[in-house]
C-alpha positions in Angstrom: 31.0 40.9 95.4 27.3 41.4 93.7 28.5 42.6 90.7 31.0 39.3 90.3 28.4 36.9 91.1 26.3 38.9 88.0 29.3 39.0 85.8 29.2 34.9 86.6 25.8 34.4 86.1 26.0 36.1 83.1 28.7 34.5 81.6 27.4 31.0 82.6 24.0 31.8 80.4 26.1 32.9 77.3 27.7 29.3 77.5 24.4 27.8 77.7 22.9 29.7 74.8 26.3 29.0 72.4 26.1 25.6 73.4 22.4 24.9 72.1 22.8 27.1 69.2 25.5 24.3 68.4 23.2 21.5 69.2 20.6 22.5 66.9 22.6 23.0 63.8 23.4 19.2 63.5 19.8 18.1 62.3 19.3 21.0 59.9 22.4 19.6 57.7 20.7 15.9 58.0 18.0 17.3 56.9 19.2 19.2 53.6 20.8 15.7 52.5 18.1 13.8 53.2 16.0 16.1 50.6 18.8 16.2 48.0 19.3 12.4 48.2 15.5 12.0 47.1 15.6 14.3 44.6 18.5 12.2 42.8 16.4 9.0 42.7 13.1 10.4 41.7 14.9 12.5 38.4 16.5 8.6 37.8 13.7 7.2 37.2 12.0 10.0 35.0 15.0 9.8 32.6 15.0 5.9 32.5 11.0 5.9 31.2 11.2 7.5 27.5 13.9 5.4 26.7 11.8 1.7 27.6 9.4 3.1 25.6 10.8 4.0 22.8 12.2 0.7 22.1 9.6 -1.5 20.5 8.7 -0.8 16.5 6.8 -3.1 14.6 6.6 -3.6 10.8 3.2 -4.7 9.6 3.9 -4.5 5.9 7.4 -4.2 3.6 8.5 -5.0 0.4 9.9 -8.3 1.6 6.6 -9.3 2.6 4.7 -8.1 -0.4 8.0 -9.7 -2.7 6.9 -13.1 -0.5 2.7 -12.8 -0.6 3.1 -12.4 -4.8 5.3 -15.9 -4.8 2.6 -17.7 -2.6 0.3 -16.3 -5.2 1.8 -17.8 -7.9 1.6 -21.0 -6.4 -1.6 -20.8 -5.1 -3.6 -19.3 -8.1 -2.7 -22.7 -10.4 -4.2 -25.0 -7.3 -7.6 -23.1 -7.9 -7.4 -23.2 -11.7 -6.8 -19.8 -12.1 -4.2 -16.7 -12.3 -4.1 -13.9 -10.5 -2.8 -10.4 -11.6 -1.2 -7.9 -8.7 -1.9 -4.3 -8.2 2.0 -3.1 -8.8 1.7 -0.1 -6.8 1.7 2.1 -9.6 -0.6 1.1 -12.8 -4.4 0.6 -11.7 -5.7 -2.7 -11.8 -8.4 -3.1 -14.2 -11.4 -5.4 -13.2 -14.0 -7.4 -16.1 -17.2 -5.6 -14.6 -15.3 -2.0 -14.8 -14.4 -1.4 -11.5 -10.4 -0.1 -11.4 -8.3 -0.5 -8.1 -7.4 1.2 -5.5 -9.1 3.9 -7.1 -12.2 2.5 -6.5 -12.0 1.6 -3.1 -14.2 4.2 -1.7 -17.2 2.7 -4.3 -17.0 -0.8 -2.1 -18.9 -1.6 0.9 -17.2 -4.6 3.5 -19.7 -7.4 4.9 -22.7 -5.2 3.9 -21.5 -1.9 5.4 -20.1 1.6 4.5 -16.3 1.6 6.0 -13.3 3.6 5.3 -10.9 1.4 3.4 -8.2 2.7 1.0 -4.8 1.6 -0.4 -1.7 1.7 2.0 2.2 0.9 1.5 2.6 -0.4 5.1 -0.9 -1.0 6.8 -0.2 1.6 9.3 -3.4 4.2 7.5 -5.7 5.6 9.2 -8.4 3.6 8.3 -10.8 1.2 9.4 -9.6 -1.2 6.7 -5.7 -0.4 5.3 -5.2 -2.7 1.9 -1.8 -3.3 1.6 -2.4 -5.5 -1.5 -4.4 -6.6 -4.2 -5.1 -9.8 -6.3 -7.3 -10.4 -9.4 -9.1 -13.0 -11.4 -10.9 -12.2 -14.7 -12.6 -15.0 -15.6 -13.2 -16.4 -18.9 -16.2 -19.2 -18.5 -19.7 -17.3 -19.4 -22.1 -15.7 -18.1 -19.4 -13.1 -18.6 -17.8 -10.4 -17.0 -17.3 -12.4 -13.8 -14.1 -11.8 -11.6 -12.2 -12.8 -8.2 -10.6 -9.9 -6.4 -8.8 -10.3 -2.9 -8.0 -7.3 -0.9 -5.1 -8.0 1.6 -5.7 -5.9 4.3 -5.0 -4.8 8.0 -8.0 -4.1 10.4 -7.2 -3.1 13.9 -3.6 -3.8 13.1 -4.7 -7.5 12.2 -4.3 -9.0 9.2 -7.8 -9.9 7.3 -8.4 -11.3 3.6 -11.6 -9.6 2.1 -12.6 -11.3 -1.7 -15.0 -10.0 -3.9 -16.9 -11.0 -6.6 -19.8 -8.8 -7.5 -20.8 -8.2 -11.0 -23.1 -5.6 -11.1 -24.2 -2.8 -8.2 -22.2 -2.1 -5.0 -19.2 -4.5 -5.1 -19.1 -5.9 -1.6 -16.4 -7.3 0.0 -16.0 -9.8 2.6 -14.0 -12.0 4.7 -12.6 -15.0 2.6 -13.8 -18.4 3.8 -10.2 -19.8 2.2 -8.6 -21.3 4.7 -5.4 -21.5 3.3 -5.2 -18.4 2.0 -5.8 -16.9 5.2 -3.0 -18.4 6.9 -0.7 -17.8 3.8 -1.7 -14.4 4.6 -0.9 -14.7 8.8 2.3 -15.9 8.4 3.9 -14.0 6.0 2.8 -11.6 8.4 4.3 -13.1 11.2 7.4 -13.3 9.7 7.3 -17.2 8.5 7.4 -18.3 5.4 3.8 -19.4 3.5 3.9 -22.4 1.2 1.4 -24.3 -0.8 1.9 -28.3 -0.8 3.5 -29.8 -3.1 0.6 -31.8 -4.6 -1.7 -29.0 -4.9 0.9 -27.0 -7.5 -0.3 -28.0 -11.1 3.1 -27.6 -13.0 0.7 -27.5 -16.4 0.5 -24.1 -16.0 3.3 -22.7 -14.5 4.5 -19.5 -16.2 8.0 -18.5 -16.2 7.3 -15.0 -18.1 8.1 -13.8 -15.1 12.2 -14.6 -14.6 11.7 -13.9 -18.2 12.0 -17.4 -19.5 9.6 -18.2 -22.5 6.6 -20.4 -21.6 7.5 -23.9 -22.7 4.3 -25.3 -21.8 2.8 -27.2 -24.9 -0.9 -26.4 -23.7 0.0 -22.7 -23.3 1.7 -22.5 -26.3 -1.1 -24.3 -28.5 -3.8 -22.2 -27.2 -1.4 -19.0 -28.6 -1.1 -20.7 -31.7 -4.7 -21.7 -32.0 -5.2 -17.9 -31.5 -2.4 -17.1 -34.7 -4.4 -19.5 -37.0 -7.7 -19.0 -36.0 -8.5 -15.4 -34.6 -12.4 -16.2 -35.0 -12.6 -18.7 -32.8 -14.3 -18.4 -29.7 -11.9 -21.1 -27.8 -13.7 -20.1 -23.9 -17.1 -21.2 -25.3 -16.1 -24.5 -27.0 -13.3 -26.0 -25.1 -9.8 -26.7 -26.9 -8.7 -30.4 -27.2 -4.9 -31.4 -27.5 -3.2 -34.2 -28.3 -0.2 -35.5 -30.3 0.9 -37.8 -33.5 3.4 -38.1 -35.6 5.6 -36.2 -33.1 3.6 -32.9 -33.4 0.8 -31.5 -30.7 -2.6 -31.1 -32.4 -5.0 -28.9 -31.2 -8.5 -28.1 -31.9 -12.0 -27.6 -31.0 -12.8 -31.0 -32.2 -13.1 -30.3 -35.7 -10.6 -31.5 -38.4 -11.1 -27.9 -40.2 -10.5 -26.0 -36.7 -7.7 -28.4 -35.7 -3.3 -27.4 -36.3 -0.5 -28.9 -35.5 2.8 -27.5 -34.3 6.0 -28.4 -32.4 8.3 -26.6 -30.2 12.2 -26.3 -31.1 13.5 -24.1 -28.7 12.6 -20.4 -29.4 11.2 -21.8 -32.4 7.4 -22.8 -32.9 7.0 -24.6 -36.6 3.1 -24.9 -36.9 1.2 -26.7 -40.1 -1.5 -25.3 -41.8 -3.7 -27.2 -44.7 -3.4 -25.6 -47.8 -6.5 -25.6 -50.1 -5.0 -24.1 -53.5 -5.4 -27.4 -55.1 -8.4 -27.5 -54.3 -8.6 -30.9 -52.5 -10.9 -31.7 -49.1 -9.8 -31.6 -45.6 -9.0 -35.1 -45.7 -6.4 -34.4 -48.3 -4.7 -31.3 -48.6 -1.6 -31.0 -48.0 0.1 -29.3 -45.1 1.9 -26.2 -45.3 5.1 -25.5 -42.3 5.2 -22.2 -40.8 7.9 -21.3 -38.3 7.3 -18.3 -35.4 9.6 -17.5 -32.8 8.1 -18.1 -29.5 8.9 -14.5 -28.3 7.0 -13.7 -31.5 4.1 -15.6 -30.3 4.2 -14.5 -26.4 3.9 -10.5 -27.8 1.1 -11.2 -29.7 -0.7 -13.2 -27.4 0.9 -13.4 -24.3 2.4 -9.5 -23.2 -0.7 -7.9 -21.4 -1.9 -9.4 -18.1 -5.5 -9.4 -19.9 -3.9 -11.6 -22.6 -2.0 -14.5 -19.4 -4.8 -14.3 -17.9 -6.8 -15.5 -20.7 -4.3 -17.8 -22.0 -3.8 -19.6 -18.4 -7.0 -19.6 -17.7 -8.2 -21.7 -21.6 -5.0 -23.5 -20.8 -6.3 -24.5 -17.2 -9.7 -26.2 -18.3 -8.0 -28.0 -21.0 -7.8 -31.9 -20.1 -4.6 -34.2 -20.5 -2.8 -34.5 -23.5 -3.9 -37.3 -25.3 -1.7 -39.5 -27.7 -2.8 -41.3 -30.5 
């Protein structure tokens, strides 16, 4: 009978063990999903974050914008008077006191100080000043050399205008107080489109070299053939004078001796000359007729942007065309 009641108690205690060994393998599986679970949200969100960031890419500069900054150029220059010649990106831009750009751009200080600033295609340099384009005046009106140059340029990723006009020592350059050129500037930047109002565009000197139309403009084409008939004038010291009679222009400096006539037929330019073989005065030789074709006329004195420059600019301080 002992050894029964041991055999019972020991059977009893084997059941007691096997059932808690049963008991206690429930929570260990809760607790290996639990830990997998986690681990599937957390890698979720670590593959989600690269991609976010990754999305945003901003263009400061392109061609379309530099295509759009060179028309608003074209219309701004003629509302100061004056015409502007672009850096191209490839042949240096040549400035009346000697300077050449962007070569040059490590000669300049901005507002007074030395700062890194050098020539970039899309103002992303590394830089303190990243020119993304470039704009020049050479003026014509003594004391000569004198010169405008703008410098289009990003600082900080903003855009900023910086003008020059030195003519001797340091060139420094500094923030243009133009306010419309500034925010011709900031939103062609932006992506909007930068005009100039209608009744600040002289249409006197609007050049159409360009779409390679000839310049019809009777001012610009006197002062070219002014040049033709007489090379030793001087025409930026003593102002040209135009007007027209008998159907012709006349232009001059004033003078009957310094003064021709021409009119424009097309790609034709017939100008009139006095002739002296007879030996008569001023008041009564006779005229000769010469004819020039315009294109003729624009290679000679209209091909280099030295030569538009000059010719815009005489053109510009002419006054109205007079008739008598």
């Amino acid at each position: 009978m002992r050894v029964k009641k041991i055999g019972l108690a020991t059977l009893l205690l084997a059941s007691v063990l096997v059932v808690s060994g049963c008991g206690n393998q429930e929570p260990s599986k809760q607790s290996s999903n639990s830990q997998k679970t986690t681990k599937t949200v957390v890698k979720r969100k670590k593959s989600n974050q690269p991609k976010e960031s990754t999305k945003k890419s901003d263009t400061l500069w392109d061609s379309t914008k530099d295509n759009q900054l060179e028309a608003f150029m074209d219309q701004w220059g003629p509302t100061m008077k004056q015409s502007y010649v672009k850096y191209d990106g490839k042949n240096s831009l040549k400035i009346s006191t000697g300077m050449v750009y962007p070569d040059d751009l490590s000669r300049v200080t901005v507002e007074g100080a030395n700062a890194s600033i050098d020539w970039s295609k899309d103002g992303k340099g590394t830089n303190e000043y990243d020119v993304v384009a470039i704009y020049n005046y050479n003026g014509v009106v003594p004391p000569l050399p004198n010169h405008i140059t703008y410098f289009f340029a990003f600082h900080n990723d903003q855009p900023i205008v910086l003008v020059d006009q030195s003519t001797n020592g340091t060139p420094n350059l500094i923030e243009t107080g133009n306010t419309k050129l500034k925010s011709g500037f900031d939103d062609i930047v932006a992506g909007k489109k930068a005009t100039v109002d209608s009744d600040e565009t002289s249409s006197q000197t609007t050049s159409q070299s360009k779409t390679g139309q000839l310049t019809t403009d009777p001012k610009m084409v006197g002062v070219m053939v002014h040049q033709l008939v007489f090379p030793g004038d001087d025409v930026s010291k003593e102002p040209l004078g135009i007007y027209t009679d008998g159907g012709n222009y006349w232009i001059g400096i004033g003078t009957a001796v310094t003064t021709v006539g021409y009119e424009i037929n097309g790609n034709t330019v017939s100008y009139y000359t006095k002739d002296y073989s007879g030996g008569q005065s001023t008041a009564d030789a006779p005229l000769l007729k010469h004819d020039i074709q315009l294109s003729e006329l624009e290679n000679k004195y209209y091909s280099t942007d030295e030569q538009k420059q000059g010719v815009q600019a005489i053109a510009d301080k002419m006054p109205a065309i007079d008739s008598q």
